[in-house]
C-alpha positions as CSV (number, residue, x, y, z in Angstrom):
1,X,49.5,-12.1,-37.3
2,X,50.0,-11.8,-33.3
3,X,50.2,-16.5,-34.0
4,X,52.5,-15.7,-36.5
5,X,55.1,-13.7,-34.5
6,X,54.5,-15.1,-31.3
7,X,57.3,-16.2,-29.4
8,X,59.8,-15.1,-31.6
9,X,62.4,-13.2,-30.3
10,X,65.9,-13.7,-32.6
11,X,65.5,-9.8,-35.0
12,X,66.4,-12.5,-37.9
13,X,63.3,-14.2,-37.5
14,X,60.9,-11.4,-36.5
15,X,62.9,-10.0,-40.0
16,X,61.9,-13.3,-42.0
17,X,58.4,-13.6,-40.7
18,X,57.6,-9.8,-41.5
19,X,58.8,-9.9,-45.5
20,X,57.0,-13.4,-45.5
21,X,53.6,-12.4,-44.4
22,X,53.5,-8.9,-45.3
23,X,50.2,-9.0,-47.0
24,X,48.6,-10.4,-43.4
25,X,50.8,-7.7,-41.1
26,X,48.2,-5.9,-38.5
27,X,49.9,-2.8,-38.6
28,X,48.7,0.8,-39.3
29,X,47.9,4.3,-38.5
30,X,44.3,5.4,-37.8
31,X,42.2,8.9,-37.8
32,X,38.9,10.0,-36.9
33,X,37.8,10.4,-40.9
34,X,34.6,10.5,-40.3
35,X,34.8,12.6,-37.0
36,X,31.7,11.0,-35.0
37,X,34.2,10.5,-31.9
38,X,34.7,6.6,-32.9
39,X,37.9,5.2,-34.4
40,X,36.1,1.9,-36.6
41,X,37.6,0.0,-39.7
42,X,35.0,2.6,-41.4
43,X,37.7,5.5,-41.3
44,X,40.4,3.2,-42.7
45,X,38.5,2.3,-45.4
46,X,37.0,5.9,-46.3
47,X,40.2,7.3,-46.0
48,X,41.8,7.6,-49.7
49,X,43.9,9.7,-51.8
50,X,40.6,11.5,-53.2
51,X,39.2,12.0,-49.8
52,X,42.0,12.7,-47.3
53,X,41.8,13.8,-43.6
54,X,42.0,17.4,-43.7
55,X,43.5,19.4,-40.4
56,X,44.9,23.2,-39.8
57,X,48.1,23.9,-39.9
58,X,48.7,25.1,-35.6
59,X,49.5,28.7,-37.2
60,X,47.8,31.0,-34.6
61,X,49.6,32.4,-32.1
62,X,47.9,31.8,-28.3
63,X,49.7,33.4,-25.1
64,X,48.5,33.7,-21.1
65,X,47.6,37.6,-20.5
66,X,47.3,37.1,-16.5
67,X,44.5,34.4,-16.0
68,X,43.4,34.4,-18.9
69,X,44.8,32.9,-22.5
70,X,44.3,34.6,-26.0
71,X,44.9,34.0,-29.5
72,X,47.8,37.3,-30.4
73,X,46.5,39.2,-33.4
74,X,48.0,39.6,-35.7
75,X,50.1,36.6,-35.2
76,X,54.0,37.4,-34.2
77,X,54.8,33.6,-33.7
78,X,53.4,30.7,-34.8
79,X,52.7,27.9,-32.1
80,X,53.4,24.9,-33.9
81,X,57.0,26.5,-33.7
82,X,57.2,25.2,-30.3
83,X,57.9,21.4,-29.3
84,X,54.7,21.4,-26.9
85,X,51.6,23.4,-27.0
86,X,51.8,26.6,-25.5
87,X,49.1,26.6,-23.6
88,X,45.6,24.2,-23.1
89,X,43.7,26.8,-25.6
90,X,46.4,25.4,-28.1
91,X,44.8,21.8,-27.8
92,X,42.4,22.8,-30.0
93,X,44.6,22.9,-33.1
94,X,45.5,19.2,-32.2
95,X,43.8,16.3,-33.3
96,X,44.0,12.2,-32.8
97,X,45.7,9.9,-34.5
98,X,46.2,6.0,-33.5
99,X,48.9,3.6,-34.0
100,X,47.7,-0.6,-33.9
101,X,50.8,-2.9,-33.9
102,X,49.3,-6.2,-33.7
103,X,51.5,-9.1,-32.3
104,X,54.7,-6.7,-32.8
105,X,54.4,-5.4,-29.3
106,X,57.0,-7.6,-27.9
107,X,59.7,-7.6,-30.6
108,X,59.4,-3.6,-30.1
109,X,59.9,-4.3,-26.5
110,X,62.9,-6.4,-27.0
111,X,64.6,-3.9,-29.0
112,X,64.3,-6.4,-32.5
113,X,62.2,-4.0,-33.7
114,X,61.6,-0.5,-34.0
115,X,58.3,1.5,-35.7
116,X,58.5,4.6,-37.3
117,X,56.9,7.3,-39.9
118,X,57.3,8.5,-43.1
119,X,55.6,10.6,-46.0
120,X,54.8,8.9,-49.5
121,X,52.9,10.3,-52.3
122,X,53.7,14.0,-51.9
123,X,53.5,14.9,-55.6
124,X,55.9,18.1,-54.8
125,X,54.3,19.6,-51.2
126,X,55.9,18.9,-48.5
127,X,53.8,18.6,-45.7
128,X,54.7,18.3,-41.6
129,X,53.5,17.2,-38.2
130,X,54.6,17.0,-35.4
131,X,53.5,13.3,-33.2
132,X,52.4,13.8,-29.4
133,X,51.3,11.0,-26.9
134,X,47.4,11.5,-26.0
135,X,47.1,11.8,-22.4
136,X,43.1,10.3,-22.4
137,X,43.9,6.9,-21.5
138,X,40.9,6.0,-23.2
139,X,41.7,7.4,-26.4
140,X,39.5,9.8,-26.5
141,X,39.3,13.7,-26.7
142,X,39.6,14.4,-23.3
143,X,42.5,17.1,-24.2
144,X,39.5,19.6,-26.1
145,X,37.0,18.5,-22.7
146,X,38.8,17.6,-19.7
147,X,40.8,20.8,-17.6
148,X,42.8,18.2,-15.8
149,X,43.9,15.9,-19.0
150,X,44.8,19.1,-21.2
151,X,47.0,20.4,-18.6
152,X,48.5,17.5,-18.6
153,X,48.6,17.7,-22.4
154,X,49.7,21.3,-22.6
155,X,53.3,20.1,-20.7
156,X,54.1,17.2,-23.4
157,X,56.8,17.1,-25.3
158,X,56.4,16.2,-28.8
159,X,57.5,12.2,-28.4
160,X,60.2,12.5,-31.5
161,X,62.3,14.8,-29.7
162,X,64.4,12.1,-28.6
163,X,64.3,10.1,-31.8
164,X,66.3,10.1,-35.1
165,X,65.2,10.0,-38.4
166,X,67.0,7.4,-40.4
167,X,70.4,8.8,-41.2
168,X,70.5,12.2,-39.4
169,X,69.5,14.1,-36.4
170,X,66.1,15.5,-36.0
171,X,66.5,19.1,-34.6
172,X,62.7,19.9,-34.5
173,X,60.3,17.2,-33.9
174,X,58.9,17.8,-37.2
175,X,57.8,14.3,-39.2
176,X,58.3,15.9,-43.1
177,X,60.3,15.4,-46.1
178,X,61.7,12.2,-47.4
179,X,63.3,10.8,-44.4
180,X,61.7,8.1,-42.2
181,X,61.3,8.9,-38.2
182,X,61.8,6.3,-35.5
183,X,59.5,6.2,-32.6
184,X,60.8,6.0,-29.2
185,X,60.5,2.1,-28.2
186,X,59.0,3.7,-24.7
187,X,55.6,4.8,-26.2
188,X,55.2,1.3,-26.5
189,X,56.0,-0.1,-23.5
190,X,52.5,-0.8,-21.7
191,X,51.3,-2.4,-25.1
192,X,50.1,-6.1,-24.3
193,X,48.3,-8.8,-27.2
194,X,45.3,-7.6,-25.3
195,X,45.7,-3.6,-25.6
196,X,48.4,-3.6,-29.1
197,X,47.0,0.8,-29.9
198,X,48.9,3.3,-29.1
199,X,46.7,6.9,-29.2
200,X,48.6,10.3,-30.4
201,X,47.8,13.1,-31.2
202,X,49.0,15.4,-34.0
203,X,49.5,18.8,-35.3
204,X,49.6,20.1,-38.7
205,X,52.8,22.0,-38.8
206,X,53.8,22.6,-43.1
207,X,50.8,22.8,-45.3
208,X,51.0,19.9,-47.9
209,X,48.7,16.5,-48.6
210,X,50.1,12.9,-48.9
211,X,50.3,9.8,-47.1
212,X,51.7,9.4,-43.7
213,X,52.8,5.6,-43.3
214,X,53.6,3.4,-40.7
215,X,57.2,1.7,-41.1
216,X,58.6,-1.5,-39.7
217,X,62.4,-1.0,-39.2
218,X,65.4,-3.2,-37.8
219,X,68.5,-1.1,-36.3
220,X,72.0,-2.7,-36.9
221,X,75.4,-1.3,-36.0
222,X,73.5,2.0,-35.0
223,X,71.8,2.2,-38.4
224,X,67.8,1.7,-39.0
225,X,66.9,0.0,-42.1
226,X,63.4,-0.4,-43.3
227,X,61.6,-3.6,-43.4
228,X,58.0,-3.5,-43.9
229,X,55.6,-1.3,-43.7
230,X,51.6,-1.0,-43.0
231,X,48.9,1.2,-44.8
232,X,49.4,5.0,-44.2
233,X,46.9,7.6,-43.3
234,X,45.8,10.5,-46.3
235,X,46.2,13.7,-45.1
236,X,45.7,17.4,-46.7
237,X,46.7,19.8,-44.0
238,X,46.2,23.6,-45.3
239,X,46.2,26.9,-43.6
240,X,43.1,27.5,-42.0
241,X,41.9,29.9,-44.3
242,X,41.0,27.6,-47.0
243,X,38.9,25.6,-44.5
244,X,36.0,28.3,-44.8
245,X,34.5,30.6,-47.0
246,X,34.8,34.3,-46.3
247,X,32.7,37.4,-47.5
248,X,32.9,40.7,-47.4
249,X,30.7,43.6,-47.3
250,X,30.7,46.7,-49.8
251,X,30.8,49.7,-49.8
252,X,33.3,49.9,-46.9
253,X,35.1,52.6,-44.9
254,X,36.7,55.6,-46.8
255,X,35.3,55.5,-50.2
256,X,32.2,55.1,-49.5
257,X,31.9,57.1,-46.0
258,X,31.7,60.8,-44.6
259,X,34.9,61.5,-42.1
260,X,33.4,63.0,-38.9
261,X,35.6,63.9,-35.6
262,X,37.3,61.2,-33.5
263,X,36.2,58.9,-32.2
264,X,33.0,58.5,-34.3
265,X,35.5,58.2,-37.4
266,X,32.9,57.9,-40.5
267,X,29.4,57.6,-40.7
268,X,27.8,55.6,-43.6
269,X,25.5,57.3,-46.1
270,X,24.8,54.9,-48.6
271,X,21.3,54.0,-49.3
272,X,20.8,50.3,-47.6
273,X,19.8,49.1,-51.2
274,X,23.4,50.3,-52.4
275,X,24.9,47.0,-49.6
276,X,26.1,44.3,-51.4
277,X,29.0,42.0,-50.5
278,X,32.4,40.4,-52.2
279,X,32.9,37.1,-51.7
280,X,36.4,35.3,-51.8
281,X,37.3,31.7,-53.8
282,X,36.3,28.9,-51.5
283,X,36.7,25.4,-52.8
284,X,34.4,22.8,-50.8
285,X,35.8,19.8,-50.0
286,X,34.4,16.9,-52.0
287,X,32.7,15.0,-48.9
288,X,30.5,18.6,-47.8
289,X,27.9,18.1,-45.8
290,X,25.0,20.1,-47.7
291,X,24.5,22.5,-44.8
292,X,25.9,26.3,-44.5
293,X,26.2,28.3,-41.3
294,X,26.9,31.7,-41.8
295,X,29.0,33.6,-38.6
296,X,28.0,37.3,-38.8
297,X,30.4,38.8,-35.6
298,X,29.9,41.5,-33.4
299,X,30.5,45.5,-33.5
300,X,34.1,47.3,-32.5
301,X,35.8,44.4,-33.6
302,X,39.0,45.2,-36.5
303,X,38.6,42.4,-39.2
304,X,41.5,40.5,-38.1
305,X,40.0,39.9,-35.0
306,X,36.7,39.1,-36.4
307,X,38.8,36.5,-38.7
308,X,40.2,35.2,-35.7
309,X,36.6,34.2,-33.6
310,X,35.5,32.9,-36.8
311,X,38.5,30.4,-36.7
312,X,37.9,29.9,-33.3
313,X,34.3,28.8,-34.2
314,X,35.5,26.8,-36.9
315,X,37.6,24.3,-35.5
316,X,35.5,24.0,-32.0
317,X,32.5,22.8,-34.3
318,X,34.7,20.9,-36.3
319,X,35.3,18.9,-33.3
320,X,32.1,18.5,-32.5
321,X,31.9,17.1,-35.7
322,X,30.8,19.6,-37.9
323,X,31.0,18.6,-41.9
324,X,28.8,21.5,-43.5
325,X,30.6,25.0,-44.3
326,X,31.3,27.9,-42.6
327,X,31.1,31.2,-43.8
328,X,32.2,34.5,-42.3
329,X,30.7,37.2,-43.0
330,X,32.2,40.4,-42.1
331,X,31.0,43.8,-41.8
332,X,32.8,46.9,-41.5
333,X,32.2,48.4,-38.0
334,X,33.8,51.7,-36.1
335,X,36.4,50.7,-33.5
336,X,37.0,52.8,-30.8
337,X,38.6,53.7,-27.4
338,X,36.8,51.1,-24.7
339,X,38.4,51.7,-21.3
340,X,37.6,54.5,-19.0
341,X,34.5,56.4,-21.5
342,X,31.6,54.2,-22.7
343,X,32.0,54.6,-26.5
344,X,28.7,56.0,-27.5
345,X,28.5,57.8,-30.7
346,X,31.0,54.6,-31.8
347,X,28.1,52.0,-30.9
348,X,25.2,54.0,-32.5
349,X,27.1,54.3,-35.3
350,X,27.8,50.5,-35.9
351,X,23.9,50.0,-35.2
352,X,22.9,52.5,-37.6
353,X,25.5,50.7,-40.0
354,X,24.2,47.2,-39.1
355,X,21.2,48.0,-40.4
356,X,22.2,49.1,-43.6
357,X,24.1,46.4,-44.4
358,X,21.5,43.7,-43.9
359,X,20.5,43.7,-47.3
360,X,24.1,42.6,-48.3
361,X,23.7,39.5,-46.0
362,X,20.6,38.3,-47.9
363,X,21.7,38.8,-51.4
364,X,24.6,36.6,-50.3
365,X,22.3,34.1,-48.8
366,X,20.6,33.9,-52.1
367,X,23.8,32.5,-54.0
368,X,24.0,29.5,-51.7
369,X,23.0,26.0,-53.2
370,X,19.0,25.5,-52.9
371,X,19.2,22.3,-52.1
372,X,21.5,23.2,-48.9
373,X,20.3,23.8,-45.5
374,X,21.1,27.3,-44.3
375,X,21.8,28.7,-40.9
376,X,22.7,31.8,-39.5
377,X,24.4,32.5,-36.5
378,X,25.6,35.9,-34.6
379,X,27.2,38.1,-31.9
380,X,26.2,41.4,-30.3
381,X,25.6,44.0,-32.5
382,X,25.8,41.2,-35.5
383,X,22.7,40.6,-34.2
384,X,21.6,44.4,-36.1
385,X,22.8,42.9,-39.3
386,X,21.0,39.6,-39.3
387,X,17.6,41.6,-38.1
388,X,18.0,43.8,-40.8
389,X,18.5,41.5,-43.6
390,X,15.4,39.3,-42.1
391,X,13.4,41.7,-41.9
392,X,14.2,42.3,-46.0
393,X,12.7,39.1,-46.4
394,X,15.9,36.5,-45.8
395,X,15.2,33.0,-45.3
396,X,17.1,30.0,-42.9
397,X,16.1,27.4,-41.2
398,X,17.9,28.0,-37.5
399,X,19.0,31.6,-37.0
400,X,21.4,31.5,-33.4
401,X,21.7,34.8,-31.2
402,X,24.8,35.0,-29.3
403,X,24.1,37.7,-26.8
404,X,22.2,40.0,-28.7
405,X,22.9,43.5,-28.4
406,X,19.2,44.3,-30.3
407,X,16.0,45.3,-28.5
408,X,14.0,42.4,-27.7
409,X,10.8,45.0,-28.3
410,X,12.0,44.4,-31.9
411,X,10.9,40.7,-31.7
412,X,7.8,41.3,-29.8
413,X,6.2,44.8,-29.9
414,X,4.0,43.5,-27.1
415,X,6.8,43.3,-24.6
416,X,5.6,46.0,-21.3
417,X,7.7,48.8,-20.8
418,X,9.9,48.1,-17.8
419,X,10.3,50.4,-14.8
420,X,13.7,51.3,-15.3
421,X,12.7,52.6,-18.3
422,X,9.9,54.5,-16.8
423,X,11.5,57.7,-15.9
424,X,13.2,58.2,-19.0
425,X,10.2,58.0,-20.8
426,X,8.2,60.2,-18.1
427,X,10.6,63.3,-18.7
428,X,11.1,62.7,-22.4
429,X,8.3,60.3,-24.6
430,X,9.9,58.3,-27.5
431,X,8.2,56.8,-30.3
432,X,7.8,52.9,-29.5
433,X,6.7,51.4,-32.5
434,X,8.7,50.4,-35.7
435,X,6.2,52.0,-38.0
436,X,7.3,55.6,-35.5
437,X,11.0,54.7,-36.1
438,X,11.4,53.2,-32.6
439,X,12.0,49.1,-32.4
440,X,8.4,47.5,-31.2
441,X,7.6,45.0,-34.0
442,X,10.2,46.0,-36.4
443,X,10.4,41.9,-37.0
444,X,7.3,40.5,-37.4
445,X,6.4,37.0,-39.6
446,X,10.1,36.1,-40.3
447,X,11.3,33.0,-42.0
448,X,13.5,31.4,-39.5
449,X,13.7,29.5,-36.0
450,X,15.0,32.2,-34.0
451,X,16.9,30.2,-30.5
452,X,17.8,33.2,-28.5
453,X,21.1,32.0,-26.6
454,X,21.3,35.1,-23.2
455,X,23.3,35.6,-20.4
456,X,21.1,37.3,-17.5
457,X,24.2,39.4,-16.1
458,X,26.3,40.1,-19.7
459,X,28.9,43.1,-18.6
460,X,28.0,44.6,-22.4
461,X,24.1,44.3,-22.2
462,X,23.1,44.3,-18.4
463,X,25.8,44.9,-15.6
464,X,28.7,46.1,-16.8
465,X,30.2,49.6,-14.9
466,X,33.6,51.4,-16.3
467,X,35.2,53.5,-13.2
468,X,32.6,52.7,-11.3
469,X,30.0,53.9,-13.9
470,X,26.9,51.9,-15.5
471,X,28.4,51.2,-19.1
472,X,25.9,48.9,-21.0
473,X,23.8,48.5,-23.3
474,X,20.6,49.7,-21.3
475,X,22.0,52.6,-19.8
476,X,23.3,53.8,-23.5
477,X,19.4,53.5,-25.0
478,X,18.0,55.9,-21.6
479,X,20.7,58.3,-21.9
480,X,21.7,58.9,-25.8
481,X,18.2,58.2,-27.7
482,X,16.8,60.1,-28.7
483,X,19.4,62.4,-28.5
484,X,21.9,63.4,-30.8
485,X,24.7,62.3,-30.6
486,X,27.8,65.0,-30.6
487,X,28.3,65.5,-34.6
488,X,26.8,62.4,-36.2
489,X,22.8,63.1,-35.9
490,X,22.6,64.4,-39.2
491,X,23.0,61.0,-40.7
492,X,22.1,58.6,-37.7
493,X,18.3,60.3,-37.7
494,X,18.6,60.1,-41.6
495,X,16.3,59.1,-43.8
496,X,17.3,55.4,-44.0
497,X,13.8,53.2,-43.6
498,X,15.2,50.9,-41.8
499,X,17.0,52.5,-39.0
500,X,15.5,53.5,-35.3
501,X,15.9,56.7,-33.0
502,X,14.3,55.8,-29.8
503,X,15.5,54.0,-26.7
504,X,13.4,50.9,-26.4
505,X,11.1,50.5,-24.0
506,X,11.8,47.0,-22.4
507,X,16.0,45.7,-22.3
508,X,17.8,43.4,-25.1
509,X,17.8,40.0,-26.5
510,X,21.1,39.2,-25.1
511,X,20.2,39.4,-21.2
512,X,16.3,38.7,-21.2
513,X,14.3,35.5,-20.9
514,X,10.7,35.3,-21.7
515,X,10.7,37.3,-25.2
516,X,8.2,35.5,-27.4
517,X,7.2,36.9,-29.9
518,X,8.9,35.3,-33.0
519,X,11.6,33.9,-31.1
520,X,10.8,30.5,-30.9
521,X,13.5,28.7,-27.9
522,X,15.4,30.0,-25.4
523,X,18.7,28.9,-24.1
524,X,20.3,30.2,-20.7
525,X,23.7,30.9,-20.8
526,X,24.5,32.6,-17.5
527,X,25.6,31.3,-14.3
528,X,24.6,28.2,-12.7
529,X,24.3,26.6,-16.1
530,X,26.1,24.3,-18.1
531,X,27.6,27.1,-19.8
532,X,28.3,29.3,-16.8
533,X,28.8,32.6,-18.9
534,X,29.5,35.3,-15.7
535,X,29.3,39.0,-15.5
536,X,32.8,39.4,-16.5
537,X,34.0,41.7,-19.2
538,X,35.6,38.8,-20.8
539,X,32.6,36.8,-20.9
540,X,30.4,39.2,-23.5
541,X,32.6,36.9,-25.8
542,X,33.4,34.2,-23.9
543,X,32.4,31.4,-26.5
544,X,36.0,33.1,-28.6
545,X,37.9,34.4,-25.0
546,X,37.4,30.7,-23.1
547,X,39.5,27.9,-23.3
548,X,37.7,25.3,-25.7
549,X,37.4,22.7,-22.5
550,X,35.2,25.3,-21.2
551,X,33.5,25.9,-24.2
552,X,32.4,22.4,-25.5
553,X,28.8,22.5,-23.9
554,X,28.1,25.7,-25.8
555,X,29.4,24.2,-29.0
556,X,27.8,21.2,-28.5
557,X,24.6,23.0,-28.8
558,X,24.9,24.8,-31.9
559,X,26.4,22.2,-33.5
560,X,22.9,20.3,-32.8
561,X,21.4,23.7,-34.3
562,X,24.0,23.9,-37.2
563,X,24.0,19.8,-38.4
């Protein structure tokens, strides 16, 4: 094609050549369908009506709180509203897209020419992106890896700003509807015969599936008219939500709980055997991976904020590449005040309701496919939930700790008891073993390759002080077990088999190395690592609170786990 068009500069003749040879044109749009990182003539090809590219719609909502950026919740506006991304945590809702014009390069130049977008095959949606230059002069994703390129990203303009659709002016930026969109001939100025790609990037704006085509247009007397066109790109972009599966625990909260004073709230009495779970419609895409990871999240957390880190783990192992299914799996924890007091009957609570609900996460487990590989992976006090429901006999292949908020006694009763424990124990003994209702050995011969991911100097497990107070997990098992608890021992010291009373005896899985016992790797996450998790507050959750440039070694990792 480049020999056909070559030196031809009258827009007649680029015109005549284009209709002539249109079956030879080198001209089209291109995405990652197969998301290894590579764009090859593999994702043209596997890229069809029946198995389009499917992307988010951008509908969270992520702001700056000091030095730090967030995801708003609940959502008070959404950020593919705005002609740029709001912020380099935003990057993540973006994703590539290229553009090849073959030999057309300098009849664009020369203003004969003009390339531009359009939807086809809608069948009644309507669906909308908006088109960004990518910044990774290599084409790559150095927006979702680099600090330096997505800063540079995060101040971009959506490129159609400055462009027309045919026929009327294009207030928002937004590529949707029937119209066709005219690219700026300036993203195309640095093309050459020997570099003819130009890499975007795009966001999903309006939900709706189709094809997104490349158009060949000639502009005469101020008006564009269509003159070719190349092979388009499928895609489905949907909310977020029907991207993973979600499942619920039952019984929850007020039905099924005793009210007790502020700021305990309710304390669970249902046997453990009464736990089951609701799960909502999830349709799996056609081109699944056979593999399940199931995200159990942390304590003190309201749902919509556990929704929200499960999105956040979505899409960061979705770029990594990540084709099984995600499931979230959320149980109902207290949620209480947690500046200035360390909330303590609030935590023992959600520990003494982790526990319960394990049995719920392993009759869920069972209704996955057999022939499907399945792994777990969890936060904190989630940690409580997945023990539990192992220790009820659940099976997976890799089970993931995130900062474990569990007693690492728990996973090998041989662990010593460590001085700091030593003078709580002198003034008051506690039982130590499971079989006692303390935590040595109350997981022993489980069915899963435990990776124990810990952070040495978490705020929530090991260092962290509230007014100038210890306020972690440690200092909560020496001073409020085995005590009771100000109105709640009744049903925390209950007669529930699988809960636990005493302090343990040596610190938790979250900030400890060494362990043993049926953990079977460990994986430093704390500073002066690759991951660099600090002390901070923050930082308990920093795989959700960090930017996803900061995060991508992390992911990385489970995503090895997860595949």
């Amino acid at each position: 094609n480049s020999q056909v068009l070559s030196g031809v500069s009258n827009s007649q003749g680029v015109e005549a050549r284009i209709i002539a040879s249109q079956s030879v044109i080198s001209a089209w749009l291109r995405v990652d369908q197969n998301r290894d990182g590579r764009m090859t003539t593999s994702d043209i090809l596997t890229n069809t009506a029946e198995k389009p590219f499917r992307f988010w719609s951008n509908d969270d909502d992520d702001y700056v709180v000091g030095t730090e950026t967030k995801d708003r919740v609940p959502v008070q506006f959404a950020d593919w509203k705005n002609r740029q991304p709001d912020t380099v945590r935003d990057l993540e809702d973006f994703t590539r897209l290229q553009l090849y014009i073959g030999g057309l390069h300098e009849a664009i130049k020369a203003g004969n020419l003009y390339i531009g977008l359009k939807w086809t095959d809608t069948n009644s949606t309507n669906p909308g992106v908006r088109i960004f230059r990518n910044l990774d002069s290599t084409g790559r994703t150095g927006f979702l890896t680099d600090t330096d390129i997505a800063n540079n990203q995060s101040n971009q303009t959506c490129i159609l700003d400055a462009s027309l659709p045919v026929g009327s002016v294009n207030q928002t930026g937004v590529v949707t509807g029937g119209g066709a969109y005219v690219l700026p001939s300036s993203l195309f100025s640095d093309l050459t015969a020997a570099t003819p790609s130009t890499h975007l990037l795009f966001e999903g704006c309006i939900t709706g599936k189709g094809q997104l085509k490349l158009i060949i247009l000639k502009k005469e007397n101020g008006n564009y008219t269509e003159i070719g066109e190349g092979p388009g790109v499928w895609l489905d972009i949907k909310n977020i939500r029907d991207l993973y599966a979600r499942v619920r625990v039952t019984p929850e909260d007020a039905d099924e709980l005793v009210a007790l004073p502020l700021p305990y709230r309710n304390a669970a009495t249902f046997d453990e055997n009464q736990s089951n779970y609701q799960a909502e419609a999830f349709t799996a895409p056609s081109n699944e991976e056979k593999k399940v990871l199931i995200f159990v999240h942390g304590s003190n957390e309201q749902e919509p904020e556990s929704r929200n880190r499960a999105e956040t783990m979505y899409k960061r192992l979705w770029h990594q590449g990540y084709k099984g299914r995600l499931v979230f799996f959320h149980w109902d924890t207290l949620v209480g005040y947690m500046d200035g007091e360390y909330p303590v009957g609030q935590y023992n609570m959600n520990e003494y309701v982790a526990l319960k609900y394990g049995p719920a996460l392993k009759k869920y487990r069972a209704t996955l496919p057999t022939n499907y590989t399945v792994n777990v992976i969890s936060h904190s006090l989630g940690n409580g939930v997945v023990g539990s429901a192992l220790k009820a006999g659940m099976t997976v292949n890799n089970y993931i700790m995130m900062q474990a908020a569990f007693s690492a006694k728990s996973y090998n009763a041989s662990l010593p008891t460590l001085p700091r424990f030593q003078a709580a124990e002198s003034l008051k003994a506690t039982p130590d073993l499971a079989a006692d209702r303390g935590y040595g050995g109350y997981l022993q011969g489980v069915q899963a390759n435990i990776i124990n991911m810990f952070n040495p100097v978490d705020f929530a497990l090991a260092t962290g002080t509230v007014a100038g107070l210890e306020a972690n997990w440690e200092k909560n098992q020496i001073d409020y077990k085995p005590d009771d608890p100000p109105g709640i021992g009744q049903y925390y010291y209950g007669t529930y088999s699988q809960g636990t009373v005493s302090y343990t005896l040596n610190g938790t899985m979250g900030a400890l190395a060494g362990v043993g016992g049926v953990v079977s790797e460990e994986v430093n996450i704390g500073e002066g690592t690759i991951y660099n998790f600090d002390r901070s507050r923050s930082d308990h959750s920093a795989e959700f609170n960090r930017n996803v440039q900061q995060t991508d070694a992390f992911y990385r990792f489970v995503f090895e786990k997860a595949r």
